[in-house]
MARVEX-498978 format. One line per 4 residues: number of its first residue (from 1); their letters; for each residue x, z, y of C-alpha. Coordinates in steps of 0.5 Angstrom, whole numbers. Layout:
<pafis>
NUM> A> X Z Y | ...
</pafis>
This chain:
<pafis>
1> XXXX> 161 139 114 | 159 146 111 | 164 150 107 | 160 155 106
5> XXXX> 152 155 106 | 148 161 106 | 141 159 103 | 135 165 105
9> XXXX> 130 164 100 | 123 168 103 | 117 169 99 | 112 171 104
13> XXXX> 106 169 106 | 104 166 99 | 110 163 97 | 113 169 92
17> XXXX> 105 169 89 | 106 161 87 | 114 160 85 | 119 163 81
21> XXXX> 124 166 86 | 129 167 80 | 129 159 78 | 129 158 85
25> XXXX> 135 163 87 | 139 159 80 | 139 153 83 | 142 155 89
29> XXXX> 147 160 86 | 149 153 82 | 151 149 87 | 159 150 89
33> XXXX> 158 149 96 | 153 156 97 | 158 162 99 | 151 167 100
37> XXXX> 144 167 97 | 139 172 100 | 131 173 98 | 127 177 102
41> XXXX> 119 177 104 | 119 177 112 | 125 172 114 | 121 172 121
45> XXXX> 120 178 123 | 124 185 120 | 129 181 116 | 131 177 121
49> XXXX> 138 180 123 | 140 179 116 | 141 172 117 | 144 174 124
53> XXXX> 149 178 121 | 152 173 117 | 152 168 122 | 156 173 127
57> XXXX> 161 175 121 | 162 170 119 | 160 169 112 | 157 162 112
61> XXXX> 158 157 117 | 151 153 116 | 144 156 114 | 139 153 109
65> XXXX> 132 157 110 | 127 156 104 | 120 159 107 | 115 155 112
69> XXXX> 114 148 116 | 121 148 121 | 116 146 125 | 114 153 126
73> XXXX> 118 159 129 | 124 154 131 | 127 159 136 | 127 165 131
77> XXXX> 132 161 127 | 137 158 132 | 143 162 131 | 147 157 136
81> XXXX> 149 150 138 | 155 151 133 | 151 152 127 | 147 148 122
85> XXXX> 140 150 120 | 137 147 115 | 129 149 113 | 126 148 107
89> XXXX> 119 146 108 | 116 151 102 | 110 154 104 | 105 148 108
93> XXXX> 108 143 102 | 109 147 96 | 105 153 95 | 100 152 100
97> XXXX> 99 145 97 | 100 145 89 | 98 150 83 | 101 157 83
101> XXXX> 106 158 76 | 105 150 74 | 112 147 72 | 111 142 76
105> XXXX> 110 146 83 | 116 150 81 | 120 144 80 | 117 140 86
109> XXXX> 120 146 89 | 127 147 86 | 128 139 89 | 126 141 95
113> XXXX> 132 146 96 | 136 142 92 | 135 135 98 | 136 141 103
117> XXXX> 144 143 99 | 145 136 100 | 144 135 108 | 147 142 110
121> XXXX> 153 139 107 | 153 132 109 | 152 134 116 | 157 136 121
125> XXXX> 155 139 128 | 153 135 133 | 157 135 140 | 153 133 146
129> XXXX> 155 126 150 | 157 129 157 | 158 124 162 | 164 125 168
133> XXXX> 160 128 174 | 153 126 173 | 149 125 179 | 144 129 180
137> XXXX> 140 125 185 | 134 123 185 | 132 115 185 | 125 113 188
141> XXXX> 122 106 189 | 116 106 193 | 113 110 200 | 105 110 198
145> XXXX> 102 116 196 | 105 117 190 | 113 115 192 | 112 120 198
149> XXXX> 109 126 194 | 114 125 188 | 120 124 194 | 118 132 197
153> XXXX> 117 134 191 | 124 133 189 | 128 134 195 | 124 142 196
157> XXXX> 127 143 188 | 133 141 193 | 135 135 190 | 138 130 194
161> XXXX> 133 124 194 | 133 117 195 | 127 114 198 | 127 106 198
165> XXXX> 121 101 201 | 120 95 202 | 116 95 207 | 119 97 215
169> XXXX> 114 102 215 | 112 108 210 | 105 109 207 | 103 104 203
173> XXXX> 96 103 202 | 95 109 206 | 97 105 213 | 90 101 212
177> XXXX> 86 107 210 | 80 110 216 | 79 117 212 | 80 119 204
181> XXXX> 77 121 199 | 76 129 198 | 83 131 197 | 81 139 196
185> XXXX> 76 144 194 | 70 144 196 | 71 136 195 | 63 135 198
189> XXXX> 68 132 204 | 71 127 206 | 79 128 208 | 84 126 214
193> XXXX> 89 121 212 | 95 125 209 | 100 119 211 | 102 120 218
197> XXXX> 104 127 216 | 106 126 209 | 111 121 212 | 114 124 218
201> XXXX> 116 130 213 | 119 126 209 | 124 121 215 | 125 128 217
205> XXXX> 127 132 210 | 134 133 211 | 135 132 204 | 132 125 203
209> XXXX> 136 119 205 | 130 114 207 | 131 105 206 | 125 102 209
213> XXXX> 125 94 209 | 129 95 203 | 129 93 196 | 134 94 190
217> XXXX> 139 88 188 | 141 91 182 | 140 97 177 | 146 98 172
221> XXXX> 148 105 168 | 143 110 164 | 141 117 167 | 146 120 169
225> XXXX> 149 115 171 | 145 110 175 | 149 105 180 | 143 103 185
229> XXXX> 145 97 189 | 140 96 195 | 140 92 200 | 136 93 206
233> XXXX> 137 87 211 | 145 84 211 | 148 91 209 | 148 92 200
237> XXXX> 149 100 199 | 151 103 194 | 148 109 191 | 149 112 185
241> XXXX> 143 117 182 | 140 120 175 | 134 119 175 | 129 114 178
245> XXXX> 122 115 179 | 118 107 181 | 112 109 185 | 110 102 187
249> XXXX> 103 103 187 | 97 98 185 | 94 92 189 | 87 89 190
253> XXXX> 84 86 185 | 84 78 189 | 78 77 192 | 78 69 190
257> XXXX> 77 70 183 | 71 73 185 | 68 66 187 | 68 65 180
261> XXXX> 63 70 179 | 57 66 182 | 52 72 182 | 56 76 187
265> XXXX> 56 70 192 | 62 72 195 | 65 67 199 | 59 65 202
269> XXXX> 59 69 207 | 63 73 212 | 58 79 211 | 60 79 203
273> XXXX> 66 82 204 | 70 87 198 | 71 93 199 | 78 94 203
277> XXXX> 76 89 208 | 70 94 209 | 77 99 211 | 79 96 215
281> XXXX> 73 95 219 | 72 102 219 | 80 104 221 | 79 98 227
285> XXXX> 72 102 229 | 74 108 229 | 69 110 224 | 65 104 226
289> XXXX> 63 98 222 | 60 92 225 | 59 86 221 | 64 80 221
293> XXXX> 59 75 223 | 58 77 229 | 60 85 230 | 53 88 230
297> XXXX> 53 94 228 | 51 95 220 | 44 99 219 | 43 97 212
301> XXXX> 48 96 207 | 49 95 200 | 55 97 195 | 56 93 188
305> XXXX> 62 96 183 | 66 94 178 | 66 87 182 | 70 83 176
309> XXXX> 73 90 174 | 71 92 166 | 70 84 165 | 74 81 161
313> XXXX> 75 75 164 | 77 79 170 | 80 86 169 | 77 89 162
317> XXXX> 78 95 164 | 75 101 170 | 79 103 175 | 78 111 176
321> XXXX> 77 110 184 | 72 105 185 | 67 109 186 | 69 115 190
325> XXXX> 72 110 195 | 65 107 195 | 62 114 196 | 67 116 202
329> XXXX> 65 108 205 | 57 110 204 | 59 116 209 | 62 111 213
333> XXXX> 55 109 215 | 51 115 213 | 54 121 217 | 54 118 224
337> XXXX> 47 114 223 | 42 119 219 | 37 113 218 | 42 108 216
341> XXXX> 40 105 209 | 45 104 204 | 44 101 196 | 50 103 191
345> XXXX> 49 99 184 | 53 101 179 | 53 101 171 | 56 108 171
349> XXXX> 58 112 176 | 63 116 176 | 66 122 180 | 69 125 175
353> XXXX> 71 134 175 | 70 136 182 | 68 130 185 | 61 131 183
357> XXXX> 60 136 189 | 61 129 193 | 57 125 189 | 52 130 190
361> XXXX> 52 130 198 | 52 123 199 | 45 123 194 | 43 128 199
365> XXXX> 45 124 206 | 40 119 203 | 44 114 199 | 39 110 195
369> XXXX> 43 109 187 | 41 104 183 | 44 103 176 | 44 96 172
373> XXXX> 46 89 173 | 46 86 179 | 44 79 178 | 44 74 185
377> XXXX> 46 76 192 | 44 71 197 | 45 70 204 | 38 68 208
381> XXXX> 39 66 215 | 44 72 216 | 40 77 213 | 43 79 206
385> XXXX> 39 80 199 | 41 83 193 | 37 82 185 | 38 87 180
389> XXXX> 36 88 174 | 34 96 175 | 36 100 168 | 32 106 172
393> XXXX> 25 103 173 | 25 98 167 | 24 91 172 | 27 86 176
397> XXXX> 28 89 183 | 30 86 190 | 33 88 197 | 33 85 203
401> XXXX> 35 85 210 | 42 88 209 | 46 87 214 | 53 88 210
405> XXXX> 54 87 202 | 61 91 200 | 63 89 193 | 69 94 190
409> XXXX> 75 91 186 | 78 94 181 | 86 95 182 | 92 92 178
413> XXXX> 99 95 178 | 105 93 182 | 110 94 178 | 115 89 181
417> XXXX> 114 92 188 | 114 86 191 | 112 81 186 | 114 78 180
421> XXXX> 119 73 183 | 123 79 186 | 122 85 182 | 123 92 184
425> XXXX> 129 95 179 | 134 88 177 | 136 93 172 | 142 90 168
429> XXXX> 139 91 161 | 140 86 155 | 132 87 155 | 130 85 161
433> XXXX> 131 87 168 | 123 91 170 | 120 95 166 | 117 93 159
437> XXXX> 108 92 161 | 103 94 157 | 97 90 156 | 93 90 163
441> XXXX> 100 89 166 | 102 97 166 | 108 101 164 | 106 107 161
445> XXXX> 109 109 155 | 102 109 152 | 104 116 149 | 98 120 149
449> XXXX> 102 126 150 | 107 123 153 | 105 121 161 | 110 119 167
453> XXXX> 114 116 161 | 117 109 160 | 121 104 155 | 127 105 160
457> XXXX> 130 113 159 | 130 116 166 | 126 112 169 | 119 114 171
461> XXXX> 112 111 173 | 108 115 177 | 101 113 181 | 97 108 180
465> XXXX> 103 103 178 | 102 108 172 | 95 106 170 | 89 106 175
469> XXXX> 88 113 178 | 84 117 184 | 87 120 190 | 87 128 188
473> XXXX> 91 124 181 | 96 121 185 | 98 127 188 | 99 131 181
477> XXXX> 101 124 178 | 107 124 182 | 109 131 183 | 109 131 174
481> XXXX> 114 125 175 | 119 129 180 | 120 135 174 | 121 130 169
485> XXXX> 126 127 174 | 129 133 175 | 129 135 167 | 132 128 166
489> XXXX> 139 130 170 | 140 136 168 | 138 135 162 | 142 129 161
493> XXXX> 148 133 164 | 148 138 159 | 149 132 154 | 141 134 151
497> XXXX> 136 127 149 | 130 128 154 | 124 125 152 | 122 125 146
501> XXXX> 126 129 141 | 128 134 146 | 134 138 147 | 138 134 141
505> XXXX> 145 133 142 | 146 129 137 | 147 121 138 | 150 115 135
509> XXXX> 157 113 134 | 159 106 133 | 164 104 127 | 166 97 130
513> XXXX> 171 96 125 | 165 94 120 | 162 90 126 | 158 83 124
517> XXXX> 155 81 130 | 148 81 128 | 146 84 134 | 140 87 130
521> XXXX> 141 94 133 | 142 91 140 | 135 87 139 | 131 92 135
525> XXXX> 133 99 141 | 126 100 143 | 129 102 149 | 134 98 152
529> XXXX> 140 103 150 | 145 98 146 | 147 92 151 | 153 87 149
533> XXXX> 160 87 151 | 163 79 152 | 164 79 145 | 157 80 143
537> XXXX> 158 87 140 | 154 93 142 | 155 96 147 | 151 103 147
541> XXXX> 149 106 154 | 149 114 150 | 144 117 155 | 139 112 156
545> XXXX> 138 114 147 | 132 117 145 | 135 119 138 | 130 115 135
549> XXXX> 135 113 129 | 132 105 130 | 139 102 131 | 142 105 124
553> XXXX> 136 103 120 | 138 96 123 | 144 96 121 | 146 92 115
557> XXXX> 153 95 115 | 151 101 116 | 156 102 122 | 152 107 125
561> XXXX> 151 114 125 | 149 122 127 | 152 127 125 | 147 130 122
565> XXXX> 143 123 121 | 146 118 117 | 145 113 111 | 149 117 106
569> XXXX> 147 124 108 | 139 121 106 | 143 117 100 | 145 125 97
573> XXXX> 138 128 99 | 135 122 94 | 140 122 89 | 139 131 89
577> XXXX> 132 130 86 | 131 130 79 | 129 126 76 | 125 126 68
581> XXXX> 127 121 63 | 122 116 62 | 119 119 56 | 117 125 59
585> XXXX> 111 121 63 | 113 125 70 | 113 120 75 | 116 121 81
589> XXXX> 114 119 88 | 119 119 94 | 116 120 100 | 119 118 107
593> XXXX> 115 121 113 | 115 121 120 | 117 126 123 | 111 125 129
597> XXXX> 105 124 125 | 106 125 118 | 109 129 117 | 104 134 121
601> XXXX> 99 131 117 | 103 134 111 | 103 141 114 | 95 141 116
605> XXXX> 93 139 109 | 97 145 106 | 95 149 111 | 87 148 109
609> XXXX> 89 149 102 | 88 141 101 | 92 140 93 | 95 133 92
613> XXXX> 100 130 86 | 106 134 86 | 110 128 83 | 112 127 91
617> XXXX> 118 129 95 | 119 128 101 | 124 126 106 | 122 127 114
621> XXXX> 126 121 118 | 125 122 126 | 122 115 126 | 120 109 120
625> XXXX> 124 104 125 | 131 110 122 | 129 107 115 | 134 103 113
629> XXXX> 134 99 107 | 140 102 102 | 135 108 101 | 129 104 98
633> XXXX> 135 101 93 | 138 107 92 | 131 111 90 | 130 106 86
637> XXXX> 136 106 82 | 135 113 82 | 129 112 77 | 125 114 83
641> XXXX> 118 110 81 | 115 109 87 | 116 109 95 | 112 111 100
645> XXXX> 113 110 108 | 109 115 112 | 108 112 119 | 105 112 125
649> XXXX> 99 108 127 | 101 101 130 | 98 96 134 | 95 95 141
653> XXXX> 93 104 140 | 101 105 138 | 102 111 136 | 110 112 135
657> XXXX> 114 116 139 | 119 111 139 | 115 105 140 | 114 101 135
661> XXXX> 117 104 128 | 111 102 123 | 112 96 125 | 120 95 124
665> XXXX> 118 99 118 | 113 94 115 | 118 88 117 | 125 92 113
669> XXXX> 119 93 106 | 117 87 106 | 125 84 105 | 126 89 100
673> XXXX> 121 85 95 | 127 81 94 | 131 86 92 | 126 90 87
677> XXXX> 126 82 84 | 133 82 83 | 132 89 80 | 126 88 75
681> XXXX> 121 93 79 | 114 91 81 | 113 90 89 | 107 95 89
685> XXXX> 112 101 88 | 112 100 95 | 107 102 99 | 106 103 107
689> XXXX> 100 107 110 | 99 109 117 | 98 117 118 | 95 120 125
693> XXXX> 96 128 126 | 88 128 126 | 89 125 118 | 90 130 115
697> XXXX> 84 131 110 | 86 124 108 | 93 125 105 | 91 127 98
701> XXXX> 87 121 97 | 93 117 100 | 99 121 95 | 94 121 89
705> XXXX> 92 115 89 | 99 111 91 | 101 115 84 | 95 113 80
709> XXXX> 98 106 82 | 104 107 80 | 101 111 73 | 98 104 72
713> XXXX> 105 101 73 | 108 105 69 | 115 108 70 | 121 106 72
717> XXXX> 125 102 67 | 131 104 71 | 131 112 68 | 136 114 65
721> X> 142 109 67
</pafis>
């Protein structure tokens, strides 16, 4: 805890023009705790060594910053591990936001500085979690594109590298393929396969071990520390890692299921194939197609997408390659055969970025494109016709006297590297033992920003296991996943959170002592980090945390905390508000927002100058699913009038950094409606709202109209006791 804290009050950038310095100065010289007050207009720039000489001499041990958003200039005020700042937000969500010279802006303001006082002397400094020799090897699962491309990039960082496939041979999907797409400018050509040069670098790097016919029997540990069995023929291996990256790939969609599609007449006949078949023709061939039915050499050919792709029966969604693998496979027949004839019907091409070169030369080597549905393919006595509906030219159209149709399906991910019944990782979770998939059976994260990511810390998807990707996308994909491999080990080895909340050293520490055995916070972790012990107690794995708080908003007992985040540290910031008597008609409304999303949100709407009700405090939490109960009682005891939970969008298109903290939030709120009964406070003082960053024009509306409620409901009954 800080024994003497130095608060730093700036009245630059407009705040000086709106506050009152000098009331703001009292309360910080009021509170015992403070050992230095220092006020001065450009903190940021040239003043910026009157924080540094105190901290150097030692006058305070903890810094309150009263100036901008702590999202802004965080390198400028980071005096070092061993020293707490604590930034009070005065410029985007005071002066910038409410009146200058009203009463109620400065005592917005004084409240503020005073919830500050609170955390900078409740919180200790947080140590980081440092493991005993942590591995700094790198796991990959998967020898496709992606595993091999992840698996060089890694080791050339010289990284030691573990490569297991379950295959005898490397290559994935590559071993079956005749050319490739355009891997490199001017991308209006075709490319020769990478996978024999890719896999003979790879069994040659000293610095990678490769397992072929392999697979993983068992995953335990976290990062840093993962013990990886894997089990190639009769021989178990043990292998201890820090990271793993899954690059298991994706597989074709099953061509069965597209019998049921009548309109495609696959399975009718042998000349109807999909468009893997059509490659391993060619790759049989040299480059040569001959027809299945009879091996006659193919003249006219027509290719069909998004056959059972964006269908939502089938696979609602596209998968990003088909087209350009159709272009490459309509050269197949154009390069050789100028006067070759080949029909592609699609809805909408696309060849996005620079694959446009290539679209553009198939068009100039005679490839006739024809948007719209295609509605019956037939098999007249050998020769093939297809009937669309032409969206071009308005009418039904026909062609017949093809010897071949291709039809282009979409891929789904293999995430278990070997199917469902086997899995690729067995990982020894409480959750399950294979990454958590999303809706069309893919585990990404669903973060926006946040690629490579999964559910499981330290565990990364990389390619087409990842979502649905192009052979150039592959290739980044998986040189992305390496470097977030490699920043997970060395991260994790200087005791810092990876992924999202960077760079944080702090972590929950259990009190067992208070222990219940609800197994909340084991079930509630959206991320696999709590297990349990054989007396179903938590047993948490530090370095698979994000930090996310979800296990002390859990907790019942409140036998978790952070040093510097804990349910009595944010009791004292709410109990540090002022609150009026019930006479003088000020409501107050206690905001806890997001620190993602919402808070942002806060910001941009105080940077456009947009004014809402200055009765809201706000109190930044890492994530809604950190809310715990205790503190919409406490604030309600207070004399708080109402409480506002700020939170991301939730849902099929989440939001959260941390999975699903709005919904863990709505759940925690509406238990508390029995509490607010016991109480004698209406359930309306209680209120939910989704935020986006992109929000921000929204948030007067959503804050003025939360207090006209509240207004109507009239003030808290409790005030004053």
């Amino acid at each position: 805890m800080a024994a003497k804290i130095g608060v730093y009050l700036c009245s630059g950038c407009g705040i000086g023009e709106v506050l009152d310095p000098a009331g703001l100065l009292q309360v910080a010289e009021d509170d015992r705790r403070v050992a230095l007050v220092r006020e001065s207009d450009f903190f940021c720039g040239q003043y910026a060594g009157l924080i540094q000489g105190d901290v150097t001499d030692r006058v305070v041990d903890a810094v309150v910053l009263a100036a901008c958003s702590p999202r802004f200039y965080v390198k400028v005020f980071d005096y070092g591990p061993g020293l707490p700042v604590v930034r009070v937000n005065l410029r985007e969500q005071v002066a910038w936001c409410h009146e200058s010279g009203s009463e109620d802006t400065q005592m917005l303001a004084e409240d503020a500085l005073r919830m500050a006082l609170a955390r900078a002397g409740g919180s200790a400094v947080p140590e980081p979690f440092r493991l005993e020799n942590p591995s700094r090897a790198i796991l990959v699962v998967g020898g496709g594109l992606a595993g091999l491309t992840a698996a060089l990039e890694a080791a050339r960082a010289a990284y030691r590298v573990i490569l297991v496939e379950r295959e005898n041979s490397l290559g994935g999907w590559l071993r079956n393929v005749y050319r490739c797409a355009p891997l490199r400018p001017p991308y209006a050509e075709s490319a020769e396969n990478p996978f024999h040069l890719l896999s003979r670098e790879v069994e040659s790097h000293p610095g990678i071990v490769v397992y072929r016919g392999a697979s993983i029997e068992r995953t335990a540990g976290g990062p840093g520390q993962f013990d990886v069995t894997v089990r190639q023929g009769e021989r178990l291996l043990k292998e201890r890692v820090g990271s793993i990256i899954v690059a298991t790939g994706a597989g074709a969609y099953d061509p069965a299921k597209l019998t049921r599609l009548k309109n495609l007449a696959y399975g009718t006949s042998p000349n109807i194939i999909v468009s893997s078949k059509f490659e391993e023709l060619a790759l049989r061939g040299g480059g040569r197609v001959a027809r299945p039915s009879d091996g006659r050499e193919v003249r006219r050919a027509a290719f069909i997408q998004c056959a059972g792709s964006r269908d939502p029966e089938h696979l609602p969604y596209c998968s990003a390659a088909c087209c350009v693998e159709t272009l490459k496979q309509a050269q197949y027949l154009l390069e050789p055969d100028p006067d070759c004839t080949v029909f592609i019907y699609y809805r909408d091409l696309r060849a996005n970025g620079q694959y446009e070169h290539f679209y553009k030369k198939v068009q100039e080597e005679g490839a006739v494109f024809i948007q719209g549905e295609v509605v019956h393919v037939a098999d007249r006595g050998g020769s093939l016709s297809v009937e669309a509906d032409d969206l071009s030219l308005g009418c039904r159209s026909r062609v017949e006297g093809l010897d071949l149709v291709v039809l282009a399906t979409g891929m789904i991910p293999d995430v278990a590297g070997g199917g469902p019944e086997q899995g690729a990782l067995k990982l020894d979770y409480r959750q399950g033992p294979e990454l958590p998939a999303l809706k069309y059976g893919f585990p990404d994260s669903h973060f926006i920003c946040f690629p490579y990511e999964t559910r499981r810390t330290g565990i990364y998807a990389a390619g087409s296991v990842r979502e649905p990707m192009d052979l150039v996308t592959t290739l980044e994909d998986a040189a992305g996943a390496a470097l977030k491999a490699i920043q997970c080990v060395e991260m994790t080895a200087r005791g810092q959170a990876v992924h999202p909340r960077a760079l944080d050293v702090s972590y929950p520490e259990f009190n067992m002592s208070r222990c219940t055995q609800c197994k909340r916070c084991t079930e509630e972790c959206p991320f696999g980090a709590i297990n349990e012990d054989a007396g179903s107690n938590p047993l948490p794995q530090i370095t698979r945390c994000r930090r996310c708080g979800t296990c002390l908003g859990a907790c019942p007992e409140r036998i978790v905390s952070f040093k510097d985040y804990s349910v009595a540290l944010i009791s004292s910031m709410i109990k540090a508000i002022e609150v009026p008597d019930g006479d003088e008609e000020k409501l107050r409304v206690l905001v806890f927002a997001c620190e993602n999303d919402a808070y942002p949100a806060l910001d941009l709407a105080g940077a456009a100058g947009l004014k809402y009700n200055a009765w809201v405090r706000i109190i930044p939490l890492r994530c809604l699913g950190s809310l715990n109960p205790v503190w919409i009682a406490d604030a309600m005891s207070r004399g708080i009038d109402g409480v506002l939970l700020m939170g991301c969008r939730q849902g099929e298109d989440y939001q959260c950094h941390f999975i699903n903290g709005s919904e863990l939030a709505r759940t925690r709120i509406m238990n508390v409606s029995e509490t607010l009964d016991r109480m004698g406070l209406e359930a309306g003082r209680i209120k939910m709202v989704e935020v986006e960053i992109i929000d921000y024009t929204k948030i007067p509306a959503i804050l003025d109209g939360f207090a006209d409620e509240l207004a109507a409901l009239g003030p808290n009954p409790l005030k004053g006791f």
